[in-house]
DOTIFI-462478 format. One line per 3 residues: number of its first residue (from 1); their letters; for each residue x, y, z of N, C-alpha, C. Coordinates in nm, 4 decimals. Example, Ala and Ser with C-alpha at 12.3 -4.5 7.8 and 13.67 -1.06 7.14 Angstrom:
BEGIN
1) as) 1.3190,-0.5690,0.7800,1.2300,-0.4500,0.7800,1.3200,-0.3300,0.7800  1.2850,-0.2250,0.7080,1.3670,-0.1060,0.7140,1.2900,0.0030,0.7870
This chain:
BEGIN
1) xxx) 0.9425,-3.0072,-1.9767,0.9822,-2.8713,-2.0053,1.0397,-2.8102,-1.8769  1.1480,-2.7292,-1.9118,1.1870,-2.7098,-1.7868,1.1336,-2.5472,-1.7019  1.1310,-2.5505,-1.6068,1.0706,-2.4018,-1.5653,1.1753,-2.2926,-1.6069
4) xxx) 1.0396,-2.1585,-1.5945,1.1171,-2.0065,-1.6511,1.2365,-2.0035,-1.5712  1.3459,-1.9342,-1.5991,1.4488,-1.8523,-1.4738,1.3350,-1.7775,-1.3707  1.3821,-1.7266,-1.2914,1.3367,-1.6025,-1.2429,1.3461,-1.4599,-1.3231
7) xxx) 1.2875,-1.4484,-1.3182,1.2646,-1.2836,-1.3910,1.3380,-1.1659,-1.3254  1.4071,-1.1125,-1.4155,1.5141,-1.0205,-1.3473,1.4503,-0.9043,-1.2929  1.4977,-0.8217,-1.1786,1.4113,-0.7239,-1.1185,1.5131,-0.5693,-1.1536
10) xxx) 1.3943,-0.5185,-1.1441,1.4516,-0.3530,-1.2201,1.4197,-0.2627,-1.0463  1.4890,-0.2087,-1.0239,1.4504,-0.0718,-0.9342,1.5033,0.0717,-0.9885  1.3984,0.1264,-0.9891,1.3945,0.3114,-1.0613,1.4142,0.3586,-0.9037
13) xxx) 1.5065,0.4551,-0.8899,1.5241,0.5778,-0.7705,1.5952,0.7017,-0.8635  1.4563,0.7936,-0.8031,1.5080,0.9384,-0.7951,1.4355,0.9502,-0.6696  1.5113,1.0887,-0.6709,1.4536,1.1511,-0.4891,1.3289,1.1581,-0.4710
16) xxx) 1.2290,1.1921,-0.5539,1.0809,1.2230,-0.5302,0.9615,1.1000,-0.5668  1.0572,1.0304,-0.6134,0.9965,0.8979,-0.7022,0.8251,0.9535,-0.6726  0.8488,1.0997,-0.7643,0.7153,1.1222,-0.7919,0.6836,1.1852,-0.9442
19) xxx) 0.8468,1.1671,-1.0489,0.8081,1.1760,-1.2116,0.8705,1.0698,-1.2378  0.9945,1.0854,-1.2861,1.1439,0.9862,-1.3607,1.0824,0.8291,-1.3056  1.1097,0.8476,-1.1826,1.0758,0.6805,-1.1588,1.0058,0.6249,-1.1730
22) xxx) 0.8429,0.6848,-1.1855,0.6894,0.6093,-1.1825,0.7359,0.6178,-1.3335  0.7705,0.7350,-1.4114,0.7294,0.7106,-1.5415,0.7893,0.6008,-1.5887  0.9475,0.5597,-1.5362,1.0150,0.4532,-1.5866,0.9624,0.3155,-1.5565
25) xxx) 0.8970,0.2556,-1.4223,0.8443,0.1674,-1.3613,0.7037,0.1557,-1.4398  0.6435,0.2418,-1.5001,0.4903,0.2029,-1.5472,0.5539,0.1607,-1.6702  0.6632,0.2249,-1.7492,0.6532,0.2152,-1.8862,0.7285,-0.0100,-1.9077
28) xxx) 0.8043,0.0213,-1.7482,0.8060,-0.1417,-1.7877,0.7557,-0.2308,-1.6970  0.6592,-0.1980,-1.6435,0.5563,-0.2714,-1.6200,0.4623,-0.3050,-1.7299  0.4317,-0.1827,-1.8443,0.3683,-0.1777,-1.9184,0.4122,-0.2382,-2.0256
31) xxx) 0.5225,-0.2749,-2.0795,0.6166,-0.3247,-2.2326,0.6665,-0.4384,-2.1833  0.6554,-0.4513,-2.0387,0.7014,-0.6271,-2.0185,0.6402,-0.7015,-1.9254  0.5540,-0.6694,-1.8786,0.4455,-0.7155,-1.8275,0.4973,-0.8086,-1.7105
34) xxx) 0.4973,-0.9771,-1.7032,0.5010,-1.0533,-1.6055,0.6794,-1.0543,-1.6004  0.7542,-1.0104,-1.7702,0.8904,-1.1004,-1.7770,0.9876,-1.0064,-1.6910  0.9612,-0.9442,-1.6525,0.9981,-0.7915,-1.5122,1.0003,-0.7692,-1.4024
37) xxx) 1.0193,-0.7948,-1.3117,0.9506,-0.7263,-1.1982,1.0109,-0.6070,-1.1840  0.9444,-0.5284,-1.1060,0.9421,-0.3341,-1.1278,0.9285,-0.3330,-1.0036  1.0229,-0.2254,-0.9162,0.9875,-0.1468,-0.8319,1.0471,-0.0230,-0.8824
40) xxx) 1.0276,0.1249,-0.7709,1.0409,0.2346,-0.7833,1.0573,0.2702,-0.6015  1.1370,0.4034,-0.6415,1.1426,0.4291,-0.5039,1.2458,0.5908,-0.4748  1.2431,0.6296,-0.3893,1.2874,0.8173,-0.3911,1.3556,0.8174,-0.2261
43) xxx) 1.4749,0.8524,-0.2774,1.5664,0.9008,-0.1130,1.4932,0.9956,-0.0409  1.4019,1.0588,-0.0705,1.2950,1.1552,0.0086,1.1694,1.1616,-0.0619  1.0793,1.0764,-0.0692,0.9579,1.0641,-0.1438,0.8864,1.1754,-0.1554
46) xxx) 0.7940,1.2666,-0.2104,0.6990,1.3443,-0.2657,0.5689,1.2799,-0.1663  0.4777,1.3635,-0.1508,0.3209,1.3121,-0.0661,0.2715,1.2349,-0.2047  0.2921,1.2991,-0.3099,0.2080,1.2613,-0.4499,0.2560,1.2890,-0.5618
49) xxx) 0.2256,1.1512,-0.6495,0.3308,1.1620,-0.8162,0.2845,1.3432,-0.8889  0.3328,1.3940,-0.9550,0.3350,1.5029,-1.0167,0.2368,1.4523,-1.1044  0.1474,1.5894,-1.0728,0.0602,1.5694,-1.1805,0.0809,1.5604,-1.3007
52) xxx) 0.1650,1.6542,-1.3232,0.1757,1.6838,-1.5203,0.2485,1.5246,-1.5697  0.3129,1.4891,-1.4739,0.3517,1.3282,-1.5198,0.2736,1.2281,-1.5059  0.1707,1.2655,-1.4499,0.0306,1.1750,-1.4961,-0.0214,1.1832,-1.6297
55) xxx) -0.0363,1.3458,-1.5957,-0.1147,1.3520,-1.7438,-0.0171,1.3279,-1.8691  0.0663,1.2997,-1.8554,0.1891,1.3189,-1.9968,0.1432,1.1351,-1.9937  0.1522,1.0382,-1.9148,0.1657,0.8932,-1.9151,0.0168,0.8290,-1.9701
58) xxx) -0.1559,0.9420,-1.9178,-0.2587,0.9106,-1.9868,-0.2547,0.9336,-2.1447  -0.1209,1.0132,-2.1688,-0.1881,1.0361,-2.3300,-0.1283,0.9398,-2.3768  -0.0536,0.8571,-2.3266,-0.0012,0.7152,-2.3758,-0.0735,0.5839,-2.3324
61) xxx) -0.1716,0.6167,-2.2698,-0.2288,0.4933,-2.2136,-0.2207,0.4660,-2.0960  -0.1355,0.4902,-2.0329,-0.0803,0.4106,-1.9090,-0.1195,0.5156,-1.7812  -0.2210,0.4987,-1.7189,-0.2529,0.5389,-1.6002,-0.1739,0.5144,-1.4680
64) xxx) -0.1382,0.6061,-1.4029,-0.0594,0.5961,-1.3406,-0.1085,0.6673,-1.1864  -0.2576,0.7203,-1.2103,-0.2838,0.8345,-1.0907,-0.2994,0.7503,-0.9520  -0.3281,0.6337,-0.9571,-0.3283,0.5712,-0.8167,-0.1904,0.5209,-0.7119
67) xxx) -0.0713,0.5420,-0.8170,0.0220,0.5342,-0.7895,0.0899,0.6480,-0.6611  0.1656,0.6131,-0.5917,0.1804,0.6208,-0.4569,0.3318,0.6962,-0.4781  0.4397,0.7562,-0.3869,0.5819,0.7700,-0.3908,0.6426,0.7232,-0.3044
70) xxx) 0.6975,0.6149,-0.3243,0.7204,0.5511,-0.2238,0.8954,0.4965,-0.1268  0.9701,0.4981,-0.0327,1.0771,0.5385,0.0505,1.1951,0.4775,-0.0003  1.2763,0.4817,-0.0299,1.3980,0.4184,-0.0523,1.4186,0.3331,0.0134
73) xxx) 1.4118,0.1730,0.0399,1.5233,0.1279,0.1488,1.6179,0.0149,0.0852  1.6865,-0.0727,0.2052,1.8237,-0.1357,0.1493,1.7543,-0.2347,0.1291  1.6475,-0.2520,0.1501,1.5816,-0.3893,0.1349,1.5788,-0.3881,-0.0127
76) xxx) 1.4759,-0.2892,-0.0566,1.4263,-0.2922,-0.2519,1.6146,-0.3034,-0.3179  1.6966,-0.2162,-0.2604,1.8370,-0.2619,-0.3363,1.8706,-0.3978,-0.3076  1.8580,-0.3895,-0.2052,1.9308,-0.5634,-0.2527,1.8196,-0.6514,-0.2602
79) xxx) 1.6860,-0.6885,-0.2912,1.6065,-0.7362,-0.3841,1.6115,-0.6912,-0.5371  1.6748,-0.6283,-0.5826,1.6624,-0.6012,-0.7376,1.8353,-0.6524,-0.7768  1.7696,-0.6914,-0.9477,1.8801,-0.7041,-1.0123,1.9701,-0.6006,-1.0491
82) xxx) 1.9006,-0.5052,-1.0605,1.9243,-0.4010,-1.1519,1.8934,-0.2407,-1.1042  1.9336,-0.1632,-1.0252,1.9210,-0.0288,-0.9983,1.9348,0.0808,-1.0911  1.8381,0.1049,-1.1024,1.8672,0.2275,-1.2290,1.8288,0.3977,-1.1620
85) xxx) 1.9129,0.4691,-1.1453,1.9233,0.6098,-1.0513,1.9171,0.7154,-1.1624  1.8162,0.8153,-1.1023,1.7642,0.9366,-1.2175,1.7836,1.0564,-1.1124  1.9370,1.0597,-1.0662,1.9320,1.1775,-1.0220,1.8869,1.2048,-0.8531
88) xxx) 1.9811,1.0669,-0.7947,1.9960,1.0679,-0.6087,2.1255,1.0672,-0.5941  2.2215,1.0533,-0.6635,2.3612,1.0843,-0.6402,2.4061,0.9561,-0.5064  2.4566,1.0056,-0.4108,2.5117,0.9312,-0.3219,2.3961,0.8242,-0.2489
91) xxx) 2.2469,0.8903,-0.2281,2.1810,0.8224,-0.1882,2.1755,0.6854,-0.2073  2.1864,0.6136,-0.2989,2.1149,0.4623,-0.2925,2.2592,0.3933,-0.2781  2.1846,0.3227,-0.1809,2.3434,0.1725,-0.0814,2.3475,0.1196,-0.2077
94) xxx) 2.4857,0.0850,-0.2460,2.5610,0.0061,-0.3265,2.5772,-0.1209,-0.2361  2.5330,-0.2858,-0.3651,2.5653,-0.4005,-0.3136,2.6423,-0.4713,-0.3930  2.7283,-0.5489,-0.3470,2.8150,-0.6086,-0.5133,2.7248,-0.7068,-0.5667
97) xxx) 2.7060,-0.6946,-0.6428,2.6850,-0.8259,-0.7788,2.5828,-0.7615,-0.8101  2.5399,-0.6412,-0.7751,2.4125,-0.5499,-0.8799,2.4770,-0.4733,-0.9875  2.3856,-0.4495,-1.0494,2.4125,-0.3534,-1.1862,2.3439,-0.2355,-1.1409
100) xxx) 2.4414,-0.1719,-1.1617,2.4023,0.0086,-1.1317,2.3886,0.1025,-1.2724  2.2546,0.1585,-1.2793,2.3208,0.2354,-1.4144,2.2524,0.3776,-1.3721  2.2902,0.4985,-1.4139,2.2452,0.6290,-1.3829,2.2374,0.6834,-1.5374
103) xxx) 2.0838,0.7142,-1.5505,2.0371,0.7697,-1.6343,1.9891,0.9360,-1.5748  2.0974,0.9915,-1.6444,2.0714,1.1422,-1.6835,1.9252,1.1757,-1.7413  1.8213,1.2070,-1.7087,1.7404,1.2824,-1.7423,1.7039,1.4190,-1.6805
106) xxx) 1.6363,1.4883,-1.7356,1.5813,1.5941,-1.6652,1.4659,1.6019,-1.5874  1.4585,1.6915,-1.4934,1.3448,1.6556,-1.3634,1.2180,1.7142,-1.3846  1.1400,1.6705,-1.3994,0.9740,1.6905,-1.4001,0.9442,1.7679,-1.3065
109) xxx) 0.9964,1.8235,-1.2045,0.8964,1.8593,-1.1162,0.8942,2.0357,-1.1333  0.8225,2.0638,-1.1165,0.7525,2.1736,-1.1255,0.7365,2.2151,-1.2658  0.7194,2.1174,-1.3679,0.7227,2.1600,-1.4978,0.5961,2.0837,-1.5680
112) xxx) 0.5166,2.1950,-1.6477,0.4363,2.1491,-1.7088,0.3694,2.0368,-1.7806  0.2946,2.0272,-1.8606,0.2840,1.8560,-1.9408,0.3916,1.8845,-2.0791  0.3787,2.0214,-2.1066,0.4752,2.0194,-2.2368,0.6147,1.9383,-2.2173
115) xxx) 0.6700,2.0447,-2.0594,0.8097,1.9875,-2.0602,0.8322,1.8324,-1.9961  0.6955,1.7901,-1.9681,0.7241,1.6069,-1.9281,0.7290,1.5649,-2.0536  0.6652,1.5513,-2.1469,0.6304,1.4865,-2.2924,0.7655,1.4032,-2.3539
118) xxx) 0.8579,1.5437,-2.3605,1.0095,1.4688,-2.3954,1.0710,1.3823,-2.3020  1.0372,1.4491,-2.1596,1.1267,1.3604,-2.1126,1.0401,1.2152,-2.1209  0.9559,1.1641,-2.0467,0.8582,1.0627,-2.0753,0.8873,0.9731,-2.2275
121) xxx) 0.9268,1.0717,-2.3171,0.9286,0.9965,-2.4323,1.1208,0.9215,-2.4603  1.1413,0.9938,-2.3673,1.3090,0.9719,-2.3616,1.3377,0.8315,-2.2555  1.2466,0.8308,-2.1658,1.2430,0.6940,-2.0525,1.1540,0.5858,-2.1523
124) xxx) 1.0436,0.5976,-2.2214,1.0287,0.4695,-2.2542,1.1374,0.4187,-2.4091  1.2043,0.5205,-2.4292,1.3166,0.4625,-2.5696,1.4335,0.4061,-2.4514  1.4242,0.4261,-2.3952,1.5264,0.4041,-2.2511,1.5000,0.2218,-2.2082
127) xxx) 1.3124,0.2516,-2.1873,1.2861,0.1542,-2.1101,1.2979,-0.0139,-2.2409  1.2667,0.0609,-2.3427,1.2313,-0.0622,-2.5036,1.4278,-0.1440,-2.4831  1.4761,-0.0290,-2.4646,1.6121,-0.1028,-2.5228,1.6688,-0.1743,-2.3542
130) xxx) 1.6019,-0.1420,-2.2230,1.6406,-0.2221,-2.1713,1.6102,-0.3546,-2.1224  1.4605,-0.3742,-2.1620,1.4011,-0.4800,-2.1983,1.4332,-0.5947,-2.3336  1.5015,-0.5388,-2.4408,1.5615,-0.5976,-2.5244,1.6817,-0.6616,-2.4567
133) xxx) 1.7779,-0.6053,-2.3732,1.8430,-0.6538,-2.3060,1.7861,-0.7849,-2.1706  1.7680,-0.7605,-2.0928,1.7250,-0.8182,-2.0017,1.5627,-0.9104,-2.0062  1.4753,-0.9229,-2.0918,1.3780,-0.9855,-2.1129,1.3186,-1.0290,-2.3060
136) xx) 1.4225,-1.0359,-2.3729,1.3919,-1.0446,-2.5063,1.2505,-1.1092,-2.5038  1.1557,-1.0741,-2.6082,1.0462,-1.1682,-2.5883,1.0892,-1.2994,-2.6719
């Protein structure tokens, strides 16, 4: 039998990689488990993920409070297959032969659990169809 490929790698950046990105990075860590690898990361990190985007990710299961915000560098871009940007604009170094995609969402921060709910629910319909792509089971 012959061995797996390598497993394609995802990187989430927004600036605070302290809502959009953890929520996107848990939800496919969480729906694809080993066939993924996940990082996350913010052109100016946050001390700490937003709360209300904790609590919006426990009512789905997925705990997320030990989670960290952690620095942008050129290293995580050019280790990933796949860069996916929620709103850093010029920030993240472009490398050729990556896939860049910028997902428009709206920003969590300073907004309640009501107004995370949608968005949260808008990144994992986000995260299902890009795992259909890149890791079919």
């Amino acid at each position: 039998m012959s061995s797996p490929a390598q497993s394609p790698s995802v990187l989430f950046v927004c600036v605070h990689n302290a809502g959009r990105s953890q929520m996107a990075a848990a939800f496919l860590t969480h729906l694809a488990g080993d066939r993924v690898e996940v990082r996350s990361a913010g052109s100016a990190p946050a001390d700490t993920v937003n709360p209300a985007v904790v609590q919006a990710m426990d009512e789905v299961g997925i705990d997320i409070s030990a989670e960290t915000p952690k620095v942008l560098t050129t290293e995580a871009v050019r280790a990933s297959d796949v860069v996916i940007t929620m709103g850093c604009g010029d920030t993240c170094p472009v490398f050729p032969g990556k896939r860049y995609l910028d997902w428009q969402l709206d920003d969590p921060a300073g907004q309640g659990v009501d107004a995370v709910r949608p968005i949260r629910d808008e990144i994992r319909a986000r995260i299902e169809a890009l795992i259909s792509e890149l890791a079919p089971a």
